[in-house]
N, C-alpha and C positions, 0 to 999 in steps of 0.2 A: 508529412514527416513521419507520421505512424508508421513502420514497418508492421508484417507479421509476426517479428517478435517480438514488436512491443502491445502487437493485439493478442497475440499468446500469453502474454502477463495481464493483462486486463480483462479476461474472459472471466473472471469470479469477483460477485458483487462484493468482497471482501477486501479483495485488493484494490480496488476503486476506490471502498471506503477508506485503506491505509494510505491512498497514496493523496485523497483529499485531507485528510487529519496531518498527513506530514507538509501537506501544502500551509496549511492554517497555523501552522507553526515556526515555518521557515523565518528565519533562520537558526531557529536554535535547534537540539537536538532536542527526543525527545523518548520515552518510552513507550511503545505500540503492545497493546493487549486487545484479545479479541472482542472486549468490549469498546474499545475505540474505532472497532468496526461496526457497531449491531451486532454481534454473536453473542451468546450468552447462552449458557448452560451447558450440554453436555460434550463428552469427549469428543465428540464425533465434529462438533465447531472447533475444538481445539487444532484439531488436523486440517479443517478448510484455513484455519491461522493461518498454520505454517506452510502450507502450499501454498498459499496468496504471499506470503513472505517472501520464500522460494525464488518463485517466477517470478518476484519484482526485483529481486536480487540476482537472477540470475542473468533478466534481461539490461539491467545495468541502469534501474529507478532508481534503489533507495540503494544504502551502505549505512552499514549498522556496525557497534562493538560487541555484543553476542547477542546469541539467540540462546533462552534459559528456557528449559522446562521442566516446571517443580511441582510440586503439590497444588502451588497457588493458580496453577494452569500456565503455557506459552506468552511468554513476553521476549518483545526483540528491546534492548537497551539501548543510547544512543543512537536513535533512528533518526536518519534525513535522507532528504529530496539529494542524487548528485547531478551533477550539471544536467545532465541528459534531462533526470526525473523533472527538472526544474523548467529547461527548457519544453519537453513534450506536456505538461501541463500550463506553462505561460501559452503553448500556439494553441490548445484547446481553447483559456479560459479569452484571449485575445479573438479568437473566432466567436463563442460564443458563453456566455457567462453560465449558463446551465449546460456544457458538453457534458461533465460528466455526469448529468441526472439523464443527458440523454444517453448516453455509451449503456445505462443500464440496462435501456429498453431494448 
C-alpha cells in the first residue's frame, strides 16, 4: 500500500513520530508540537517540525486547522490521521505491531 509518496513523507524520524502521536489519539483531534516528536530545543528542530508537517500534509496523512508559529515555537492545531493516514498505519500496525520502530531503521 505504501507508495513513494507516502515513503517520501516518512523519511524524517519526526514525522513518524507525528504520525504515531496522531495514531495514539485518534479519534479526537489534537495539537502536535515538536516536542510530541522528541525534538526539543533549537530552531533548527523547529524547521525539521514543519517539514515533517509538510510532507505529511502534503502526501495526504494528516489534515490540520492551522499551522501557528510564535514565539512559543511551531505547533499544528487540530491535527488528525485522514482516512488514508489512518488506513496506511492500520496495514502497518496489522502487519506488524512495531512497523514503525522498524521504518526507523
Amino acid at each position: 500500500m505504501a507508495s513513494d509518496e507516502f515513503l517520501y513523507a516518512l523519511d524524517s524520524a519526526d514525522a513518524r513520530a507525528a504520525l504515531q502521536s496522531l495514531w495514539s489519539s485518534w479519534p479526537a483531534v489534537t495539537t502536535l508540537r515538536p516536542a510530541c516528536t522528541g525534538l526539543q530545543g533549537p530552531s533548527e528542530n523547529a524547521l525539521d517540525f514543519v517539514r515533517a508537517v509538510q510532507r505529511l500534509s502534503d502526501a495526504g496523512l494528516i489534515g490540520y486547522e492551522a499551522l501557528v508559529i510564535g514565539s512559543e515555537g511551531p505547533r499544528v492545531i487540530d491535527a488528525a490521521l485522514t482516512a488514508r493516514g489512518r488506513a496506511l498505519m492500520g496495514s502497518w500496525l496489522s502487519t506488524d505491531g512495531d512497523a514503525l520502530h522498524q521504518l526507523a531503521g
